[in-house]
C-alpha positions in Angstrom: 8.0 -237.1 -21.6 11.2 -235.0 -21.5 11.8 -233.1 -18.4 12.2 -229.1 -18.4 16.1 -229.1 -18.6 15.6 -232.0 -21.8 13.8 -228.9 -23.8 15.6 -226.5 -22.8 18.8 -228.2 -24.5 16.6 -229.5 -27.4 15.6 -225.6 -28.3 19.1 -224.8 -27.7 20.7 -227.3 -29.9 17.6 -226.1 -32.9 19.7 -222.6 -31.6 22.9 -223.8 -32.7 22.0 -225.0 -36.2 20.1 -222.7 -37.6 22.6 -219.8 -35.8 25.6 -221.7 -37.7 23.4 -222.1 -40.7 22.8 -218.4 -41.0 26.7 -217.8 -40.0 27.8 -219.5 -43.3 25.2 -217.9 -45.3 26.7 -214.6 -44.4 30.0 -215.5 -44.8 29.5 -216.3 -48.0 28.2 -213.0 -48.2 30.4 -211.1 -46.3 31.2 -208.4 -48.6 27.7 -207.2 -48.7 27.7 -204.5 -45.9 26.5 -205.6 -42.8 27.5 -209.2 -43.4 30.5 -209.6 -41.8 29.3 -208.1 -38.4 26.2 -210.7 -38.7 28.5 -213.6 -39.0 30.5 -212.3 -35.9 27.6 -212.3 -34.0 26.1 -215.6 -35.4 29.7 -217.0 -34.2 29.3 -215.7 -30.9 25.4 -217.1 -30.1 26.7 -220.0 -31.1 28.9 -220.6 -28.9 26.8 -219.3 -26.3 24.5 -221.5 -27.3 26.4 -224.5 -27.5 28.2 -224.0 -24.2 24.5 -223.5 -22.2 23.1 -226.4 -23.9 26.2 -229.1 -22.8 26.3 -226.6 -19.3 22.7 -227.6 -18.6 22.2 -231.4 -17.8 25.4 -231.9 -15.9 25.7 -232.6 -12.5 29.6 -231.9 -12.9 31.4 -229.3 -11.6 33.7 -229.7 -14.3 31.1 -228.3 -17.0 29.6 -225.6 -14.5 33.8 -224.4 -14.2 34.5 -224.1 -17.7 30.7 -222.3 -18.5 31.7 -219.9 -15.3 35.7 -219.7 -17.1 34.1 -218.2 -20.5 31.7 -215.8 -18.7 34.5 -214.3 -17.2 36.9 -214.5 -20.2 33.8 -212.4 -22.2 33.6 -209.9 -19.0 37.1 -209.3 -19.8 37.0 -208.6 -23.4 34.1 -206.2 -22.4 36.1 -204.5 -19.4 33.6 -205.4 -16.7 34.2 -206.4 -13.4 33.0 -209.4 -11.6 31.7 -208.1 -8.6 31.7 -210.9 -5.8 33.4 -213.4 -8.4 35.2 -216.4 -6.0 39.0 -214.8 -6.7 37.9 -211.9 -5.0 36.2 -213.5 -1.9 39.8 -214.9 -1.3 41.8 -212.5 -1.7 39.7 -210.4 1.0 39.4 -213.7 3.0 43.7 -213.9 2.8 44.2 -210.1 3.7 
């Protein structure tokens, strides 16, 4: 029997197929109103989904960095803050 972190990536990679299944099929339709804005959003869950499902079995700090690099790339888009985030624990730790 698969373990917990086993399903969590199989239900996550069924995520990523059917969320880029549904992204072409509104691309092809993406001058229908609404369409485009789907598909932009399909794009973005999955790669969401796609980056938590290779994130969750590893052991490797390697994986866990890049995951923690694209949380804080999309915090940045959004204009948030990370509060606590390892950068600034340093630079209070240097001044």
């Amino acid at each position: 029997m698969m373990g917990s972190a086993g399903v969590y990536v199989t239900l996550l990679a069924i995520s990523v197929a059917v969320t880029v299944g549904l992204g072409l099929y509104a691309w092809r339709r993406r001058h229908e109103p609404g369409a485009l804005a789907f598909a932009g959003l399909l794009i973005a869950m999955t790669v969401w989904s796609a980056a938590a499902a290779v994130a969750t079995p590893t052991a490797d700090s390697g994986a866990h960095l890049l995951s923690r690099l694209g949380n804080s790339s999309l915090r940045s888009l959004t204009g948030q803050r990370a509060v606590g985030s390892e950068t600034e624990r340093r630079f209070r730790m240097q001044s």
